[in-house]
FIRO-549696 format. One record per residue: chain; x, y, z of N, C-alpha, C, CB in turn; residue number from 1; residue in one letter. Coordinates in pm, whole numbers, plus 50000, padded with zeros to 5 digits. Glycine has a CB too. Layout:
BEGIN
REC  kette   n.xx   n.yy   n.zz  ca.xx  ca.yy  ca.zz   c.xx   c.yy   c.zz  cb.xx  cb.yy  cb.zz   nr  rest
REC      A      X      Y      Z      X      Y      Z      X      Y      Z      X      Y      Z  NUM     A
...
REM end
This chain:
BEGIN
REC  kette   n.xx   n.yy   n.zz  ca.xx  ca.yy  ca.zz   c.xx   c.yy   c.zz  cb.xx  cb.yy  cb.zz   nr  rest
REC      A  50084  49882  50000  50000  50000  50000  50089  50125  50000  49904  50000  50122    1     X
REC      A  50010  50212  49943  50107  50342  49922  50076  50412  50072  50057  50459  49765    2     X
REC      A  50173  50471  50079  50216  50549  50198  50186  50724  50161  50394  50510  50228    3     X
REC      A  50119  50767  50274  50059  50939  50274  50177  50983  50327  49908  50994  50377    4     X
REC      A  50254  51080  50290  50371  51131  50355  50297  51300  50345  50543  51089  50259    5     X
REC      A  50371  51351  50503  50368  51479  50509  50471  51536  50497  50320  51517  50596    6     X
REC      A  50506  51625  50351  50659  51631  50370  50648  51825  50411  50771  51566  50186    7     X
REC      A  50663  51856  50447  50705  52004  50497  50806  52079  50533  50666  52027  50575    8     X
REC      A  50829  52201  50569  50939  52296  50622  50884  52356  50715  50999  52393  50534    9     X
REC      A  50963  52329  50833  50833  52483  50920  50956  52509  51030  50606  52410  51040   10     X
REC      A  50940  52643  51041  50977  52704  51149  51029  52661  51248  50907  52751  51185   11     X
REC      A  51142  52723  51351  51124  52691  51499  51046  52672  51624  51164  52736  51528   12     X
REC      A  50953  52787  51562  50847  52832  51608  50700  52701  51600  50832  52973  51518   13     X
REC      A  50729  52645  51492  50617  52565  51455  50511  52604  51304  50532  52574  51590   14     X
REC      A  50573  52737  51244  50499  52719  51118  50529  52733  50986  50416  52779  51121   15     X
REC      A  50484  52697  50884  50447  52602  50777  50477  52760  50670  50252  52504  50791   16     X
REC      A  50406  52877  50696  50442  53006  50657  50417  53071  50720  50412  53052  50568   17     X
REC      A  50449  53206  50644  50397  53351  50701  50311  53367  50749  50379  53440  50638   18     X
REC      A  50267  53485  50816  50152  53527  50837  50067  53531  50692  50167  53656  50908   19     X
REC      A  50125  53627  50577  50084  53617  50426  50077  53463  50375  50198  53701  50331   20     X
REC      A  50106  53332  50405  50103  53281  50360  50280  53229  50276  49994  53327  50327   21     X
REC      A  50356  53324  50266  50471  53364  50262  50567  53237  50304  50477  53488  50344   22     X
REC      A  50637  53201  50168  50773  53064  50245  50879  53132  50210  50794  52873  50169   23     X
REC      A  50931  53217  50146  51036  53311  50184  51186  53293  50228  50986  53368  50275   24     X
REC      A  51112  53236  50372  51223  53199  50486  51334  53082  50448  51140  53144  50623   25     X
REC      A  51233  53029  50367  51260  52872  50374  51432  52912  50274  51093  52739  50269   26     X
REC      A  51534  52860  50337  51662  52930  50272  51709  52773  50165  51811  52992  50428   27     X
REC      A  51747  52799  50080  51797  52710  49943  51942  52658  50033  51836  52829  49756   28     X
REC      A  51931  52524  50019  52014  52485  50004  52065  52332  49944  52034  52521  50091   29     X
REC      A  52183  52433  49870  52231  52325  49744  52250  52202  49775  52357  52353  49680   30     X
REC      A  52308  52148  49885  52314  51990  49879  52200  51876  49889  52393  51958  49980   31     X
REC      A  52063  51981  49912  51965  51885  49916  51899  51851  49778  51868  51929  50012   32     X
REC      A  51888  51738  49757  51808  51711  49620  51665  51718  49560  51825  51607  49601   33     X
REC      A  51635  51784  49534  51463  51797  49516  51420  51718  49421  51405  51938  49474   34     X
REC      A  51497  51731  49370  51476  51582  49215  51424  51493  49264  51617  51493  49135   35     X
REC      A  51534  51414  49375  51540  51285  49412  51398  51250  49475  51661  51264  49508   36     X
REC      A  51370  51392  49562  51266  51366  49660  51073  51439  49576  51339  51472  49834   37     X
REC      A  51127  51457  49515  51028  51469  49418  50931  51299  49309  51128  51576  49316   38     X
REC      A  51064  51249  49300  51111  51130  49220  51036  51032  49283  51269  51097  49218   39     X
REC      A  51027  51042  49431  50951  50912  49537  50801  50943  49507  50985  50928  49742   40     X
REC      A  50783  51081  49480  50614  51014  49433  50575  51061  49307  50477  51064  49534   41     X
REC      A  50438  50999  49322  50343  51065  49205  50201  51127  49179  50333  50988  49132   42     X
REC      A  50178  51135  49295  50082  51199  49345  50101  51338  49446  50019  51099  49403   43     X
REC      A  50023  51468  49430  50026  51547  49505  49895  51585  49567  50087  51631  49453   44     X
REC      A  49855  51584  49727  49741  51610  49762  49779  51718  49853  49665  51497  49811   45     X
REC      A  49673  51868  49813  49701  51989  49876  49541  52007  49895  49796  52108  49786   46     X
REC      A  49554  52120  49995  49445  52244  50003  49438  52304  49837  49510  52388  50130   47     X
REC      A  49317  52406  49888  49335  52472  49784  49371  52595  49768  49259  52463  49733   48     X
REC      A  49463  52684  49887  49543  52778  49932  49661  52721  49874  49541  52805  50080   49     X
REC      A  49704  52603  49881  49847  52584  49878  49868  52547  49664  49893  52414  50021   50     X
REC      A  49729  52499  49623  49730  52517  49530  49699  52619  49438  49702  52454  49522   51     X
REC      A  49670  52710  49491  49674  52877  49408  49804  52953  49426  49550  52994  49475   52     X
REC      A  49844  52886  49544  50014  52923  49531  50102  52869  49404  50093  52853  49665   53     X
REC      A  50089  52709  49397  50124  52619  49277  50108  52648  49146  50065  52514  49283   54     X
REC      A  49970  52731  49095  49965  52749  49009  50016  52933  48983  49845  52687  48985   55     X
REC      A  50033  52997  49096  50082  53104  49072  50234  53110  49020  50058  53169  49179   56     X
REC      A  50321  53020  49056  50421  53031  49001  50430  52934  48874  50511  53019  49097   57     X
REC      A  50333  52914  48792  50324  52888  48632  50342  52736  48612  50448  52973  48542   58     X
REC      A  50354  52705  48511  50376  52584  48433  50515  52532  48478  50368  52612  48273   59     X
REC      A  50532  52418  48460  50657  52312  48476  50710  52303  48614  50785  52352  48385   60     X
REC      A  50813  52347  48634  50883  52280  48795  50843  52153  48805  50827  52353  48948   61     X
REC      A  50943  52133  48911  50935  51944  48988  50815  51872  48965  50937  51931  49174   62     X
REC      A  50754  51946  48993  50566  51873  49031  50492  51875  48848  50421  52048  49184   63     X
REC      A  50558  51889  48769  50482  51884  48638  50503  51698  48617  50570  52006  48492   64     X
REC      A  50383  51654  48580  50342  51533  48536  50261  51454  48648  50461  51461  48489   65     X
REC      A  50274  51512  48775  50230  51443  48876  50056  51441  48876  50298  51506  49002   66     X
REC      A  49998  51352  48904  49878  51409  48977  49871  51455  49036  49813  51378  49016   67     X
REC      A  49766  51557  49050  49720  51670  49121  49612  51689  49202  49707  51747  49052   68     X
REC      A  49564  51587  49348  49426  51613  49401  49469  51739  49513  49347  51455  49479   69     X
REC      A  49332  51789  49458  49297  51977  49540  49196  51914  49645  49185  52145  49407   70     X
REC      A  49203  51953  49758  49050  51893  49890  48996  52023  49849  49076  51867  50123   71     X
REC      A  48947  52090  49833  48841  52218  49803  48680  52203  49815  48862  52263  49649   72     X
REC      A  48602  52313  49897  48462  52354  49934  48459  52427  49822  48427  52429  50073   73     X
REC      A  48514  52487  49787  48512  52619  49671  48511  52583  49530  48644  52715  49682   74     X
REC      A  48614  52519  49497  48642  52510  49358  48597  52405  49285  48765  52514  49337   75     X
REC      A  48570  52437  49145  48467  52316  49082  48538  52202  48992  48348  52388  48978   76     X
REC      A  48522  52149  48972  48580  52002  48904  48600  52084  48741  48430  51827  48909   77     X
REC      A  48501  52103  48701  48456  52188  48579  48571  52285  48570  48303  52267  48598   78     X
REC      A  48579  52410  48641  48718  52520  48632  48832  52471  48646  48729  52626  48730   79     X
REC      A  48865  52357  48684  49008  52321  48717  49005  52134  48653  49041  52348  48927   80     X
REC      A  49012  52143  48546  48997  51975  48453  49135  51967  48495  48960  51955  48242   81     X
REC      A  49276  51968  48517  49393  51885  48487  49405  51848  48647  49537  51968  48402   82     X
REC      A  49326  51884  48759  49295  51808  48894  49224  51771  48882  49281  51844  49001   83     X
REC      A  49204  51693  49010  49075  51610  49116  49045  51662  49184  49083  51502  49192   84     X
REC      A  48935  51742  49192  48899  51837  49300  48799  51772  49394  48840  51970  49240   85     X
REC      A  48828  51734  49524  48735  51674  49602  48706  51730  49733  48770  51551  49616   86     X
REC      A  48517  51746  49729  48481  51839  49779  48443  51820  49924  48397  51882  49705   87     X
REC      A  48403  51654  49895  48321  51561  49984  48368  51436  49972  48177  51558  49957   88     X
REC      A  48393  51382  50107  48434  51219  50105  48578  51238  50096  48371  51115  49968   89     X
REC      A  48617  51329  50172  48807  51289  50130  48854  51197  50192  48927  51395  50163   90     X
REC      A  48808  51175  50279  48907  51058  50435  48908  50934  50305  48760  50983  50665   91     X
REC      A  48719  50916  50285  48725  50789  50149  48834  50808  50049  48581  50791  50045   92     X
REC      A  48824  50887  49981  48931  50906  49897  49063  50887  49878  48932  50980  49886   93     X
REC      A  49115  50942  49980  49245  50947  50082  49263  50858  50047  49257  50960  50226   94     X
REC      A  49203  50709  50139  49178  50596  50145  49220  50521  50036  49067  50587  50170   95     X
REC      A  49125  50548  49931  49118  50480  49819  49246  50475  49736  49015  50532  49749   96     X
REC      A  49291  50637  49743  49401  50672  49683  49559  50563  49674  49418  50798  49756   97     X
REC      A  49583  50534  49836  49660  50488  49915  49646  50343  49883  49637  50533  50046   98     X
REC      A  49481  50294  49834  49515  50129  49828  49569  50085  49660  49343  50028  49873   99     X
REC      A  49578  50233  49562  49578  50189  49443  49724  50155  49396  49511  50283  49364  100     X
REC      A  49771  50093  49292  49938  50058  49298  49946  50209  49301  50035  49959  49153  101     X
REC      A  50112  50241  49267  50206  50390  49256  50275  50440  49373  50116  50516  49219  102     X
REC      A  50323  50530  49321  50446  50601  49439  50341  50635  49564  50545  50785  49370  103     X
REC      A  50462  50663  49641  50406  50739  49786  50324  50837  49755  50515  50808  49881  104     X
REC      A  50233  50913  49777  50120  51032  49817  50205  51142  49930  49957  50946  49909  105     X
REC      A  50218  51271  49824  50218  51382  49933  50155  51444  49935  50290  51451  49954  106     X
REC      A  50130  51465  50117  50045  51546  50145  50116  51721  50163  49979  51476  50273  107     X
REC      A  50062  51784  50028  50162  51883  50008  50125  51993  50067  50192  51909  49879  108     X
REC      A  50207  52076  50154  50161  52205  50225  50020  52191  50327  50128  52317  50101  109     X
REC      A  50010  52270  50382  49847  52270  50397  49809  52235  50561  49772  52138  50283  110     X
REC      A  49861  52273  50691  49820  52266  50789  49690  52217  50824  49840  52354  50820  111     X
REC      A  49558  52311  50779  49456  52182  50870  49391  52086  50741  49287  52270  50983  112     X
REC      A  49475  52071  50651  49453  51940  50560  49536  51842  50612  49487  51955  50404  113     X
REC      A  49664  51866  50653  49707  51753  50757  49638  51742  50892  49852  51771  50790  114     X
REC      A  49572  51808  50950  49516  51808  51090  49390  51689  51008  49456  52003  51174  115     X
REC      A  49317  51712  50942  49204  51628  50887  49244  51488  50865  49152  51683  50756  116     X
REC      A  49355  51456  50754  49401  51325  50791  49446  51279  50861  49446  51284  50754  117     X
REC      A  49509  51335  50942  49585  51300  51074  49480  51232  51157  49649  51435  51155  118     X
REC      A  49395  51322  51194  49267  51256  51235  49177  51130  51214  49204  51324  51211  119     X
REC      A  49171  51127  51058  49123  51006  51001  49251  50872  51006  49075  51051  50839  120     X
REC      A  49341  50878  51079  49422  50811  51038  49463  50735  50919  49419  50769  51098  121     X
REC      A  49517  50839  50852  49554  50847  50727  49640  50913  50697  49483  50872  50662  122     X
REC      A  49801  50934  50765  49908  50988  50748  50006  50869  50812  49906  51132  50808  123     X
REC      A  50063  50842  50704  50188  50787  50744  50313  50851  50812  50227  50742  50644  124     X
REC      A  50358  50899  50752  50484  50974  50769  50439  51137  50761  50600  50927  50644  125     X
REC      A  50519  51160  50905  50574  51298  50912  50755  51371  50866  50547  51315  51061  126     X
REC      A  50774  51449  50755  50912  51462  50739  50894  51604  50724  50988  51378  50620  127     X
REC      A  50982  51653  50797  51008  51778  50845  51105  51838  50813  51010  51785  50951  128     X
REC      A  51120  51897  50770  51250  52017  50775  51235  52124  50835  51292  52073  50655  129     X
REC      A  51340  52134  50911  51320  52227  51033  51410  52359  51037  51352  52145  51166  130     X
REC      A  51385  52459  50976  51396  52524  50945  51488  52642  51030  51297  52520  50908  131     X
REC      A  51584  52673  51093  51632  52754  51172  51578  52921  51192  51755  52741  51134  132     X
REC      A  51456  52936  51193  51434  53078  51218  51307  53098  51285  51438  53157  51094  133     X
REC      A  51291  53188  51329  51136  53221  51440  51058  53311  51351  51165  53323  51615  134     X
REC      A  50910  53237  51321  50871  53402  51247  50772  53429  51333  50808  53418  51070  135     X
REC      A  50750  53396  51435  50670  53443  51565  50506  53497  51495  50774  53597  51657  136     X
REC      A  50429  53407  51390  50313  53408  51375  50327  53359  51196  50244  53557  51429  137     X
REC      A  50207  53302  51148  50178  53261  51045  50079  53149  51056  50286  53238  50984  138     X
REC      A  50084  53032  50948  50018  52948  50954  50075  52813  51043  49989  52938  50829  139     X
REC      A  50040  52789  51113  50116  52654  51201  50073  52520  51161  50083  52655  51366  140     X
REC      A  50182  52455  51181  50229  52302  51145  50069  52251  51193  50395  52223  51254  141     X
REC      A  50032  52252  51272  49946  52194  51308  49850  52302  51375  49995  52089  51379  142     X
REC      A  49738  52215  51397  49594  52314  51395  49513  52302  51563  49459  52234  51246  143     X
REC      A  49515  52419  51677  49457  52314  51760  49373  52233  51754  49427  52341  51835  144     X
REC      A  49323  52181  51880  49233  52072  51910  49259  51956  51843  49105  52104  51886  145     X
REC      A  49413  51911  51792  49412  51786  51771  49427  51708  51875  49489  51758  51692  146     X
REC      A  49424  51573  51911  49448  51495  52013  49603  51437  52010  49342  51390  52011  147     X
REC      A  49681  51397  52140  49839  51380  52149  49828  51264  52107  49925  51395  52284  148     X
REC      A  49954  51264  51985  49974  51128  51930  50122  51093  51924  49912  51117  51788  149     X
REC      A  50155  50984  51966  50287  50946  51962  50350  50909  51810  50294  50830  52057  150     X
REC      A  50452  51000  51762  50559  50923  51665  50686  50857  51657  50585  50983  51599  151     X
REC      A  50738  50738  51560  50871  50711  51584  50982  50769  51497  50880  50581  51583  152     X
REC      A  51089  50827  51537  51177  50888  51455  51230  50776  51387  51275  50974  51522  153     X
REC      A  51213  50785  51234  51289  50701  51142  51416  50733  51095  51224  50684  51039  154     X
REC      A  51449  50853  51153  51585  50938  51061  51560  51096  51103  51569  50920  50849  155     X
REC      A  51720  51114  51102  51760  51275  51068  51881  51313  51021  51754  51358  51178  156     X
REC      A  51900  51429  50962  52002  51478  50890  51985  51614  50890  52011  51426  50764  157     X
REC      A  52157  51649  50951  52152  51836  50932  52185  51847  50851  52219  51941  51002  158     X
REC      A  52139  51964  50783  52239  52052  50622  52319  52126  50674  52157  52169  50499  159     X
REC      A  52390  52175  50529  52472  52266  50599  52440  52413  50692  52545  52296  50502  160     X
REC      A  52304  52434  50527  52217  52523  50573  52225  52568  50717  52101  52476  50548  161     X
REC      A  52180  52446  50787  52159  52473  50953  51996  52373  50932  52143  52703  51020  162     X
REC      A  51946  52397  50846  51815  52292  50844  51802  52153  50910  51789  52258  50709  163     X
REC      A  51695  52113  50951  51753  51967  51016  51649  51882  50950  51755  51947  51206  164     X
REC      A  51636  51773  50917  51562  51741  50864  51482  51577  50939  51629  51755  50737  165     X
REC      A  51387  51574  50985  51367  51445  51052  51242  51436  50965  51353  51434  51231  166     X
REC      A  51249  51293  51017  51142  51174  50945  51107  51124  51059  51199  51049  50835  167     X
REC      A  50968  51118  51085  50883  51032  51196  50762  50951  51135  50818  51134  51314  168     X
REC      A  50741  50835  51157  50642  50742  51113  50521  50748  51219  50706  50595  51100  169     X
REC      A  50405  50719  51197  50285  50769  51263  50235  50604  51316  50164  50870  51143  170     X
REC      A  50157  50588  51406  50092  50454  51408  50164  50365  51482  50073  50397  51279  171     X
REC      A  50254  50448  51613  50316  50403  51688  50204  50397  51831  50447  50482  51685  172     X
REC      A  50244  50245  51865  50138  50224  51987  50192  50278  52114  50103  50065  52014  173     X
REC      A  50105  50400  52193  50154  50478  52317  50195  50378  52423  50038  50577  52378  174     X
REC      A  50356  50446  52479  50372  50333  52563  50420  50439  52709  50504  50202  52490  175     X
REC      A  50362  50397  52806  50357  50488  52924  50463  50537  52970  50306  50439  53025  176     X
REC      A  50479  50668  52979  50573  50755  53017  50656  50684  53138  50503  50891  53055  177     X
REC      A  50797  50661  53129  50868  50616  53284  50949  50799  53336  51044  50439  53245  178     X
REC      A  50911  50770  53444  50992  50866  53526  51055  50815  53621  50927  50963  53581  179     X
REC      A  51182  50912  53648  51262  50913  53717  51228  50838  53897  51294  51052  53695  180     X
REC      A  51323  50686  53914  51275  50680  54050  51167  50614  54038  51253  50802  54117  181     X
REC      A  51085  50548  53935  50933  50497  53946  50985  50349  53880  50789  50604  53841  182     X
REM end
């Protein structure tokens, strides 16, 4: 089964962008491969904030050939033919998506579109890049009122950048806190 990956950049602070919406921050650096990590899937599943960003910066880049599902209340199947715009039934979808052959599924950008699957349990992997800077408000990694869920770190790696980059797998069974002396 294909695997939902959340792949992201966020803050020290904890977020995802700007206050504007704004990734800016997010600083280039050359030794990481976007190709490569582009290359692991073939599917892209966003909001539809994060996809008016996508299409604002035009045709081609990394993500040209991929599928494209948008979760959108707003936007119609009809105005946007080269997606899947799904309006209703995503957890199903999600779902469905994940049991069909093909690459991994990212879940691209999009804070409470990850809070939603997260919920439905339907996120595999959390991979993070962690970004060295505070922007002390924007959109955050995560959305309240989710419930505490335990992950296992599969990996990390610093850049030179200063970026750090971890990988945590989801669907780890909670195992009771030991303290000190007990």
């Amino acid at each position: 089964m294909r695997k939902l990956r959340y792949n992201v950049a966020a803050s020290l602070d904890g977020f995802i962008a700007g206050p504007g919406g704004e990734y800016d921050w997010i600083p280039e650096d050359p030794t990481f491969d976007f190709q490569a990590l582009f290359s692991e899937f073939d599917t892209l599943i966003m909001g539809r904030k994060t996809y008016e960003a996508l299409l604002a910066q035009g045709p081609g880049g990394l993500t040209e050939g991929m599928k494209r599902v948008v979760v959108s209340r707003t936007l119609s199947q009809a105005a946007h033919p080269d997606v899947t715009v799904l309006g209703a039934g995503v957890a199903e979808s999600i779902a469905s998506l994940k049991a069909m052959p093909g690459k991994d599924l990212w879940l691209f950008g999009g804070g409470e579109l990850f809070r939603t699957l997260l919920e439905a349990d339907l996120v595999d992997a959390v991979e993070l890049a962690l970004v060295p800077i505070l922007l002390g408000g924007g959109i955050p990694l995560i959305m309240r009122g989710n419930r505490s869920r335990p992950f296992a770190l599969e990996g990390s790696r610093i850049l030179p950048s200063g970026i750090v980059m971890l990988r945590y797998s989801t669907g780890v069974p909670r195992r009771p806190i030991q303290t000190a002396g007990a």
